[in-house]
PyMOL Python script that loads the backbone (N, CA, C, O; Angstrom):
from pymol import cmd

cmd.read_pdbstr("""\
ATOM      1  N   UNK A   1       0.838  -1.177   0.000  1.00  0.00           N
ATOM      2  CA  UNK A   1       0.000   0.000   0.000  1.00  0.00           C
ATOM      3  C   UNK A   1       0.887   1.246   0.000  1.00  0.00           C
ATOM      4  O   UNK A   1       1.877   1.278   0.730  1.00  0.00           O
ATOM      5  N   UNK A   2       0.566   2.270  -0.793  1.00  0.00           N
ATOM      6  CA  UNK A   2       1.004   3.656  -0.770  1.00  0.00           C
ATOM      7  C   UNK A   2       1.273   4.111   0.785  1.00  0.00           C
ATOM      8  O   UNK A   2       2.304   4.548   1.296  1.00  0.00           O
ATOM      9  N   UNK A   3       0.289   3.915   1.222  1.00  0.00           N
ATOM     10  CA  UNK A   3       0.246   4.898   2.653  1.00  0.00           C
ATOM     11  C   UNK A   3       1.184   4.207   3.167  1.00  0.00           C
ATOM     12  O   UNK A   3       2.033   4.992   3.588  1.00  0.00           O
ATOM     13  N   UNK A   4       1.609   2.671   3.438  1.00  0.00           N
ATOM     14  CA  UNK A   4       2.370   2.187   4.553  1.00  0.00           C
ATOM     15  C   UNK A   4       3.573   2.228   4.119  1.00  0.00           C
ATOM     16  O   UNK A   4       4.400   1.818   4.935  1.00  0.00           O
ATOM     17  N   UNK A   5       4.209   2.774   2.555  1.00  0.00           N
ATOM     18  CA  UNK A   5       5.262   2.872   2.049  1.00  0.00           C
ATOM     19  C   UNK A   5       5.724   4.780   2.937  1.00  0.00           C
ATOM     20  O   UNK A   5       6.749   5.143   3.514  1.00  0.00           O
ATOM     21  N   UNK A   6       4.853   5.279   2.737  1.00  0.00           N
ATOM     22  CA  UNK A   6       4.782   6.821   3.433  1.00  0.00           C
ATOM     23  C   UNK A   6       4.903   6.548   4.649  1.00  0.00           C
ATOM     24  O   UNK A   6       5.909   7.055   5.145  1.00  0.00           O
ATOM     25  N   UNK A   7       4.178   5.847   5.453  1.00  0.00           N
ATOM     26  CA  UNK A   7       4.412   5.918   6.975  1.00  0.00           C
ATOM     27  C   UNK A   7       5.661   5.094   7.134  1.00  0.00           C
ATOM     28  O   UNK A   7       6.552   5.723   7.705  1.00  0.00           O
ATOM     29  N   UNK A   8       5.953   3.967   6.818  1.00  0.00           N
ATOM     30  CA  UNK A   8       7.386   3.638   6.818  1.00  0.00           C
ATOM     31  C   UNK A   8       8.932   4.907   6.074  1.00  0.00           C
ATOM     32  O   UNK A   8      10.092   4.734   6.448  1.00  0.00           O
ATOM     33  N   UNK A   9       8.652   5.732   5.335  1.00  0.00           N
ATOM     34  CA  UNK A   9       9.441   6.902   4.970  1.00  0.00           C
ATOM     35  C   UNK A   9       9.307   8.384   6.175  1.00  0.00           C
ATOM     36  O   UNK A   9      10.146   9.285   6.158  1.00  0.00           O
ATOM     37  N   UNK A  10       8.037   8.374   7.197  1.00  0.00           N
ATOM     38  CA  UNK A  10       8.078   8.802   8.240  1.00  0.00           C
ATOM     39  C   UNK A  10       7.177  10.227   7.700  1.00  0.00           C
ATOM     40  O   UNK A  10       6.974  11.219   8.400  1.00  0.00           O
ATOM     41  N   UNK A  11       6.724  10.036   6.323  1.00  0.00           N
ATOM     42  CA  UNK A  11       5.692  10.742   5.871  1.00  0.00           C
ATOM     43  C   UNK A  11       4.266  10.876   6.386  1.00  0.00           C
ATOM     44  O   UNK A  11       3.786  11.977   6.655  1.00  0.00           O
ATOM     45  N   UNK A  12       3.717   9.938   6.494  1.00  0.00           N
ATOM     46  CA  UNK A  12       2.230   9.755   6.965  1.00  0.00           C
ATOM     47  C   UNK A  12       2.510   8.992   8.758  1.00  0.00           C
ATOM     48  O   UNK A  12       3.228   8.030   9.033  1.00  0.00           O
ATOM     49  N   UNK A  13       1.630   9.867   9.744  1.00  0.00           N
ATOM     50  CA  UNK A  13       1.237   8.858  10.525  1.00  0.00           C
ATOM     51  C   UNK A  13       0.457   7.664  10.885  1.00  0.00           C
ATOM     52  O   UNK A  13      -0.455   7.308  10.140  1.00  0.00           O
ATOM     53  N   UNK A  14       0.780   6.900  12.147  1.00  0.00           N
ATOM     54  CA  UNK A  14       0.005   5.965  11.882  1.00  0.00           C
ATOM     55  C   UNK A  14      -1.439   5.743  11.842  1.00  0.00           C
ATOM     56  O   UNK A  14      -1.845   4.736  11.261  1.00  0.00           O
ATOM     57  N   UNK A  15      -2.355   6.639  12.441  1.00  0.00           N
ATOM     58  CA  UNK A  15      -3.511   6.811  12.186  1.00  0.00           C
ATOM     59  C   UNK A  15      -3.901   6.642  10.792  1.00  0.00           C
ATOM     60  O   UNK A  15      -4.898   5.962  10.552  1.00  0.00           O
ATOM     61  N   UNK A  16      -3.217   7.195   9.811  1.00  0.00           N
ATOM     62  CA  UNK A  16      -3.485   6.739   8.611  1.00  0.00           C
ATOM     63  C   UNK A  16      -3.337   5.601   7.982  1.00  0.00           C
ATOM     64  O   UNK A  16      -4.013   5.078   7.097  1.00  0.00           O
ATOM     65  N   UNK A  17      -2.281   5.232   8.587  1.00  0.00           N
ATOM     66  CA  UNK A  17      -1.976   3.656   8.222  1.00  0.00           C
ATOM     67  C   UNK A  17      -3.182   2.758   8.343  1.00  0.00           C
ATOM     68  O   UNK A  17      -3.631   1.890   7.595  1.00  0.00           O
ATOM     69  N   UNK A  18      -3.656   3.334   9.772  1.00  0.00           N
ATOM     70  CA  UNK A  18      -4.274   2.115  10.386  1.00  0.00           C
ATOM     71  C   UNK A  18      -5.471   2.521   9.642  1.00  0.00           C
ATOM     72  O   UNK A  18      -5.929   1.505   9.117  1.00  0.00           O
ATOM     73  N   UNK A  19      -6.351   3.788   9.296  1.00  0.00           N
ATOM     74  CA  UNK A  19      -7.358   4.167   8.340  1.00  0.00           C
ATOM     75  C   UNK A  19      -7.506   3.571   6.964  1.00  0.00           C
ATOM     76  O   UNK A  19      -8.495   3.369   6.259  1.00  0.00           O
ATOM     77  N   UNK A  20      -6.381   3.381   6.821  1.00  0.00           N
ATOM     78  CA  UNK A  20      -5.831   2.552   5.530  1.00  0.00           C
ATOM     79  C   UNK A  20      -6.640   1.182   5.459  1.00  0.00           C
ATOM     80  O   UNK A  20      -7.573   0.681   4.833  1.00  0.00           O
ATOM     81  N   UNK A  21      -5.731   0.869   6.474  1.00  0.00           N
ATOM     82  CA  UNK A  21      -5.701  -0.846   6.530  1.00  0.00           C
ATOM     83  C   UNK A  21      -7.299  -1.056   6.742  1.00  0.00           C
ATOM     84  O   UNK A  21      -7.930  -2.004   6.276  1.00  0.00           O
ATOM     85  N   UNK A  22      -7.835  -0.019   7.516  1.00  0.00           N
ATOM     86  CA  UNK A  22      -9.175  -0.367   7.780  1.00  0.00           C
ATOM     87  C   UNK A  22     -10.495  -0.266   6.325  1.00  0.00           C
ATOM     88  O   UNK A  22     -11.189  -1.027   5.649  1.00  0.00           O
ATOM     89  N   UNK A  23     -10.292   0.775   6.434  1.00  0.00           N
ATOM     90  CA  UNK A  23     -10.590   0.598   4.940  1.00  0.00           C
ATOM     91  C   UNK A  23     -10.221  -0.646   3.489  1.00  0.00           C
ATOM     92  O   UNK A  23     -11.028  -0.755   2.566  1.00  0.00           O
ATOM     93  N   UNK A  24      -9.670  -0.995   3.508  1.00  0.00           N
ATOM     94  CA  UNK A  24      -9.123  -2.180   2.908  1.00  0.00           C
ATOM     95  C   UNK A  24      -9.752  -3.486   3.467  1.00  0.00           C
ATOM     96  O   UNK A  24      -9.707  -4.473   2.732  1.00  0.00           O
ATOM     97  N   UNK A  25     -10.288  -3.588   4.591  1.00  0.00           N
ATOM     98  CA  UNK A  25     -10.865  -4.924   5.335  1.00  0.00           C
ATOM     99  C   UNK A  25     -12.259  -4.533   4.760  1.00  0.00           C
ATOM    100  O   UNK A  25     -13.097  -5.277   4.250  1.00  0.00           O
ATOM    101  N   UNK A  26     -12.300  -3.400   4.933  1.00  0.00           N
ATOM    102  CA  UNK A  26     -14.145  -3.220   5.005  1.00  0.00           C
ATOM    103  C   UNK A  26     -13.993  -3.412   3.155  1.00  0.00           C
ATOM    104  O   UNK A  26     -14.646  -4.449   3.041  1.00  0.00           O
ATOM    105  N   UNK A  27     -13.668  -3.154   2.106  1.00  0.00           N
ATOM    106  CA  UNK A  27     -13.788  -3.327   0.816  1.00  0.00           C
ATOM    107  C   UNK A  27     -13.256  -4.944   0.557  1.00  0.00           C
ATOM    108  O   UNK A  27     -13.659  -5.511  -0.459  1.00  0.00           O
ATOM    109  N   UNK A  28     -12.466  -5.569   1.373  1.00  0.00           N
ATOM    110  CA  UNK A  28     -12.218  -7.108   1.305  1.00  0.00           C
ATOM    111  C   UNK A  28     -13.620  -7.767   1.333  1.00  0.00           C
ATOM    112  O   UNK A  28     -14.079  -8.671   0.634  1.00  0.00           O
ATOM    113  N   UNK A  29     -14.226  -6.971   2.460  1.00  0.00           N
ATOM    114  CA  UNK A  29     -15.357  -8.089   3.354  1.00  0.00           C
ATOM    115  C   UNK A  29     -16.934  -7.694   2.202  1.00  0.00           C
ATOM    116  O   UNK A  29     -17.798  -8.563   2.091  1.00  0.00           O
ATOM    117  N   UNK A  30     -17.064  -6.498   1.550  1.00  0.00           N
ATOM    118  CA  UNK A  30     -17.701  -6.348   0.570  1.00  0.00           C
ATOM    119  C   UNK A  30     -17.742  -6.617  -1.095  1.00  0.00           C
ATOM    120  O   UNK A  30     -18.522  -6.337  -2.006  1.00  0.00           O
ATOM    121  N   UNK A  31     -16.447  -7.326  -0.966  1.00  0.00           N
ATOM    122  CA  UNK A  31     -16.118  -8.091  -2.453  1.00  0.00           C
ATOM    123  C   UNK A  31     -16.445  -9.709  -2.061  1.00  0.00           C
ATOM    124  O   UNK A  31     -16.710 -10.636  -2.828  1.00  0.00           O
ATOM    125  N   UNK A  32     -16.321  -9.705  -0.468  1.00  0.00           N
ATOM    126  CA  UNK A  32     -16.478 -11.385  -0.571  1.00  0.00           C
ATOM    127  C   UNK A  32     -18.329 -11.602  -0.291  1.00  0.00           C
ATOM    128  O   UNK A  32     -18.979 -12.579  -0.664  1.00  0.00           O
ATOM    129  N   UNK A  33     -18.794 -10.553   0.358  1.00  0.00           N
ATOM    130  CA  UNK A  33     -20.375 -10.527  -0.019  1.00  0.00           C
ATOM    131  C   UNK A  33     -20.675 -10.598  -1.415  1.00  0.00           C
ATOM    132  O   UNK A  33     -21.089 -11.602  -1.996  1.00  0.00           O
ATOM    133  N   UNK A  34     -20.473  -9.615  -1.862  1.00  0.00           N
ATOM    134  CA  UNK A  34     -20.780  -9.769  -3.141  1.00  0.00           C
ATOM    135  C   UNK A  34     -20.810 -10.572  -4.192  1.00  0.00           C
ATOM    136  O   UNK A  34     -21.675 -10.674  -5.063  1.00  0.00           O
ATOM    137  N   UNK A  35     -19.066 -11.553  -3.952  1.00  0.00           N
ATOM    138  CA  UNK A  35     -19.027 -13.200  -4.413  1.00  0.00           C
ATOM    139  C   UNK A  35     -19.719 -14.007  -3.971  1.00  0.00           C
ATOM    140  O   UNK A  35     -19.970 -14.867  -4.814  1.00  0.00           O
ATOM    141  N   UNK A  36     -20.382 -14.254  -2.613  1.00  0.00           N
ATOM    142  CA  UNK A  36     -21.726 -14.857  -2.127  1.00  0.00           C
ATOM    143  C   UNK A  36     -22.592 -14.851  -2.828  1.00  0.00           C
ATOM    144  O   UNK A  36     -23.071 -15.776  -3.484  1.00  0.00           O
ATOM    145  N   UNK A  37     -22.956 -13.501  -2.736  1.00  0.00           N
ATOM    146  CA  UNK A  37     -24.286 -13.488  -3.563  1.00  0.00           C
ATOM    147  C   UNK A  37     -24.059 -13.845  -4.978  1.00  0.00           C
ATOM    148  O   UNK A  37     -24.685 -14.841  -5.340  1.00  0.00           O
ATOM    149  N   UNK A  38     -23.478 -13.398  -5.672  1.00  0.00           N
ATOM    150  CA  UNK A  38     -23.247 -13.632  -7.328  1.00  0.00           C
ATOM    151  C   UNK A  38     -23.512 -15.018  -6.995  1.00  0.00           C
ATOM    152  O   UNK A  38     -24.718 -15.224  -6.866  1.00  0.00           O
ATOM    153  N   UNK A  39     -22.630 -16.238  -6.778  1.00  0.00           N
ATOM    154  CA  UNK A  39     -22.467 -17.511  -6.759  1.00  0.00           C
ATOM    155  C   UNK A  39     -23.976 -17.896  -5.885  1.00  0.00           C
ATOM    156  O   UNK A  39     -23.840 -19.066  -5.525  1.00  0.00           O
ATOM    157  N   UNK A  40     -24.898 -17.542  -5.565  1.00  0.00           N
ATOM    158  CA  UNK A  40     -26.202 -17.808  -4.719  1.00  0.00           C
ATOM    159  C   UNK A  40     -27.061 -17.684  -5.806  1.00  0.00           C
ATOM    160  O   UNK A  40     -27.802 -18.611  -6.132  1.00  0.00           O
ATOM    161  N   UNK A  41     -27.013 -16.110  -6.680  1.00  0.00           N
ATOM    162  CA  UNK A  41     -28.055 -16.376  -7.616  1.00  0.00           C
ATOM    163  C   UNK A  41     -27.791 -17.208  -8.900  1.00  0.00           C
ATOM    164  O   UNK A  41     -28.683 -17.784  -9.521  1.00  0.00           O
ATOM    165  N   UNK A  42     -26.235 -17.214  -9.296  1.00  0.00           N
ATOM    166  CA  UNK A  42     -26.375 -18.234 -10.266  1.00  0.00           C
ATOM    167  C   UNK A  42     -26.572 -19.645  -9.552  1.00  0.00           C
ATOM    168  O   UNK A  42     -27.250 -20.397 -10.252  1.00  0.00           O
ATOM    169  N   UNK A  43     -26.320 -19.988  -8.813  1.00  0.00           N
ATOM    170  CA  UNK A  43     -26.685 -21.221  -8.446  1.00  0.00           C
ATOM    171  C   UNK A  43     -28.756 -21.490  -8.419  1.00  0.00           C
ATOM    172  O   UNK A  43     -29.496 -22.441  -8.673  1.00  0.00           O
ATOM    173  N   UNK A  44     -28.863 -20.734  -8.180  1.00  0.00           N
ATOM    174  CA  UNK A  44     -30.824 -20.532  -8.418  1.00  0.00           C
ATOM    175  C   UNK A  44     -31.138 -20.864  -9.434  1.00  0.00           C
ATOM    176  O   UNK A  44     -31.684 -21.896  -9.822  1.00  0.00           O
ATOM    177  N   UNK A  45     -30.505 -19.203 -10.379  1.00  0.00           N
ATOM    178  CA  UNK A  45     -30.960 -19.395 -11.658  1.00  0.00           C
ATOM    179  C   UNK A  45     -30.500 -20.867 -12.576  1.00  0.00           C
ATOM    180  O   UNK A  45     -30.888 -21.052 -13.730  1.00  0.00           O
ATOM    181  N   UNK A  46     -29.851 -21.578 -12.022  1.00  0.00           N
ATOM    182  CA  UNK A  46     -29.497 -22.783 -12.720  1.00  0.00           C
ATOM    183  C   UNK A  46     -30.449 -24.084 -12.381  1.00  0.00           C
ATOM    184  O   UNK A  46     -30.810 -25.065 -13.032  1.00  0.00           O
ATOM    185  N   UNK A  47     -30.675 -23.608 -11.042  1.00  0.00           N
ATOM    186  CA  UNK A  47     -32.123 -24.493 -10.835  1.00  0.00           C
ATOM    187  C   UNK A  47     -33.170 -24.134 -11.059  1.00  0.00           C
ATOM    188  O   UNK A  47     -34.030 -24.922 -10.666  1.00  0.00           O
ATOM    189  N   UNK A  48     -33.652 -22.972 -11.693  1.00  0.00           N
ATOM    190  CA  UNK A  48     -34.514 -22.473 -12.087  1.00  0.00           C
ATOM    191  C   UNK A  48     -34.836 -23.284 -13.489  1.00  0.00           C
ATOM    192  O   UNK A  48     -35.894 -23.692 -13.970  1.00  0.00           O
ATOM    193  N   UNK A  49     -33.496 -23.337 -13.926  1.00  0.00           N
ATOM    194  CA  UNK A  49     -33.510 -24.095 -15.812  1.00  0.00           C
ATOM    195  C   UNK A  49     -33.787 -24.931 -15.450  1.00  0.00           C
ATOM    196  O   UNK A  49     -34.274 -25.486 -16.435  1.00  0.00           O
ATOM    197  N   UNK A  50     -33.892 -25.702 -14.506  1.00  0.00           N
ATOM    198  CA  UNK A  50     -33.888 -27.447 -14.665  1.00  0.00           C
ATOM    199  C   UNK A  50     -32.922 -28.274 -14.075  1.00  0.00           C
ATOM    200  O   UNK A  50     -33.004 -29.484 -13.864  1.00  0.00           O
ATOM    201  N   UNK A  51     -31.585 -27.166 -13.717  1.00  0.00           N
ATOM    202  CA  UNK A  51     -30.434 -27.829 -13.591  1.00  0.00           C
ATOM    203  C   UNK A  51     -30.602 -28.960 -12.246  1.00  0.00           C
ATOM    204  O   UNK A  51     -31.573 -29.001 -11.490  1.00  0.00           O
ATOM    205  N   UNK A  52     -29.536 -29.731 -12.193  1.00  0.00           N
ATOM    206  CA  UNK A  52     -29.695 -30.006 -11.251  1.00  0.00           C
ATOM    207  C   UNK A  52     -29.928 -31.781 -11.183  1.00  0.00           C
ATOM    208  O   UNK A  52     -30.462 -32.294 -12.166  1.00  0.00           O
ATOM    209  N   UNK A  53     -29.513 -32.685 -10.007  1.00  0.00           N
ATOM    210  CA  UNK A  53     -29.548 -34.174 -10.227  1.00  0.00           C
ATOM    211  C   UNK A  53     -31.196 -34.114  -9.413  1.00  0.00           C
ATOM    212  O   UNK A  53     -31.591 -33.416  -8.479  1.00  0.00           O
ATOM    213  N   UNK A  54     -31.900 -35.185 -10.252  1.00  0.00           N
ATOM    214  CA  UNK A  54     -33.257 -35.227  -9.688  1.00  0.00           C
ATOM    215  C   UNK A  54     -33.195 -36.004  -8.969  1.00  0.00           C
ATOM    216  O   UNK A  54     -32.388 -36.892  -9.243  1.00  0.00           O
ATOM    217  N   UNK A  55     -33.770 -36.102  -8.014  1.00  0.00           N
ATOM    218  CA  UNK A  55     -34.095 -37.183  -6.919  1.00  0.00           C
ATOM    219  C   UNK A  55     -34.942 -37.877  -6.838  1.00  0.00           C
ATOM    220  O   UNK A  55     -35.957 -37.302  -6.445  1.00  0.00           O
ATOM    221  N   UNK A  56     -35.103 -39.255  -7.085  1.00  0.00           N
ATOM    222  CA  UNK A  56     -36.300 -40.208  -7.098  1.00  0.00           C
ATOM    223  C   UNK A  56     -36.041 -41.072  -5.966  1.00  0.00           C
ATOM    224  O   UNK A  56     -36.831 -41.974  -5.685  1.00  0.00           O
TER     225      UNK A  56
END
""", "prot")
cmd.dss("prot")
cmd.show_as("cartoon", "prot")
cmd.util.cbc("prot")
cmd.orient("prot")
């Protein structure tokens, strides 16, 4: 990351660092929702077609 290259050069403090880093968890944890869901509705819409082993 930019910022922790700056706070390691004694440019930025660590509050920012740590604003940084925090920010970065919270956009981690909203890309892996988002892969949830994507992979939830195609999995639907595929049983929606038909997909799927039938059970007798």
């Amino acid at each position: 990351m930019i910022v922790e290259a700056r706070y390691w050069a004694g440019v930025s403090n660590y509050l920012e660092l740590h604003d940084a880093q925090r920010d970065k968890f919270v956009a981690q944890q909203a890309a892996l929702v988002t892969r949830r869901q994507l992979l939830s509705v195609a999995a639907n819409f595929y049983k929606a077609l038909g997909g799927g082993v039938a059970v007798q």
